[in-house]
N, C-alpha and C positions, 0 to 999 in steps of 0.2 A: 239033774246033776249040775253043780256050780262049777264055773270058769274057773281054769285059777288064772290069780292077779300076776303080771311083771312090775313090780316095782323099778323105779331109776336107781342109780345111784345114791343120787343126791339123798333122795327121800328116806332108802340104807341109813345112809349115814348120820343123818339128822334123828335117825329114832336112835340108833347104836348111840350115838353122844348123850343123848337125855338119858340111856339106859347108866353107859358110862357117870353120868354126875350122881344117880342115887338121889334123886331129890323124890321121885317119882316111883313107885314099884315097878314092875314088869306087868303086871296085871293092868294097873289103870293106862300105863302106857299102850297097851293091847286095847284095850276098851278106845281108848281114844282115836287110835290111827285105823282100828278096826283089823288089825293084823293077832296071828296067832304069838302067844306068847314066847314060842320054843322058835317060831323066827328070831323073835328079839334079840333071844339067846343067842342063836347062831350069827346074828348081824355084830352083836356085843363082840364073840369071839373073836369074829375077823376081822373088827376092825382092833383089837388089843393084839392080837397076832402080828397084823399086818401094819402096825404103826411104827416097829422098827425099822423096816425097809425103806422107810422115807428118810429117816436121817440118814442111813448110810448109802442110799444109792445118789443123794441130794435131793429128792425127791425124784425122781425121774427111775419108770418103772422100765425094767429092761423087757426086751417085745420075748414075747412068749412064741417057740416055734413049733410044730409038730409034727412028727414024725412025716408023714404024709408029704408035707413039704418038702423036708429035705430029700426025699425020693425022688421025688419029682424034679427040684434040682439039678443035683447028681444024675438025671437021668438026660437031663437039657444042655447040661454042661458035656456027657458024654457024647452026644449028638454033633452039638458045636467041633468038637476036637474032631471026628472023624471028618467032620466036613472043613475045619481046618487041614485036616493033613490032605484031604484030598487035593482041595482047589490047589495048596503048595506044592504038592507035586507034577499037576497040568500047566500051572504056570514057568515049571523050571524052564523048558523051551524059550519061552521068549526072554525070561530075565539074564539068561547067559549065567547062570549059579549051577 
């Protein structure tokens, strides 16, 4: 059974652009980097998809959050305030409030 490959980024993007100019088919491009064709497709897609989002965010990609997180959050923050209102109210004694 064969590994499958991780590709970088970089390496994405460099075959999506050669896919993008059309100088090349998708075939010989696949022969050449040694990748499946219907990747190319899919690398093509995302980066035509995802090439607006550069102009209009400035480039600058907003951070992706997941659910999971914010639970956990919200669940930290919840913690805090309880042990906020606690120590505020052990301390009223000496602060004279």
């Amino acid at each position: 059974m064969k590994k499958r490959r991780n590709h970088d980024a970089g390496f994405k993007a460099r075959v999506a652009l050669e896919a993008v100019k059309g100088e090349r088919t998708v075939s010989e491009l696949a022969a050449e980097y040694g990748v499946h064709p219907t990747m190319i497709h899919q690398w093509k897609k995302a980066l035509l998809d995802g090439a607006a989002d550069i102009f209009e965010r400035g480039g600058k990609r907003a951070p992706e959050i997941d659910e999971q997180t914010v639970r956990s959050l919200h669940a930290k923050i919840g913690e805090l305030a309880v042990a906020n209102d606690f120590l505020s109210r052990k301390l009223k004694p000496w602060t004279g409030k």
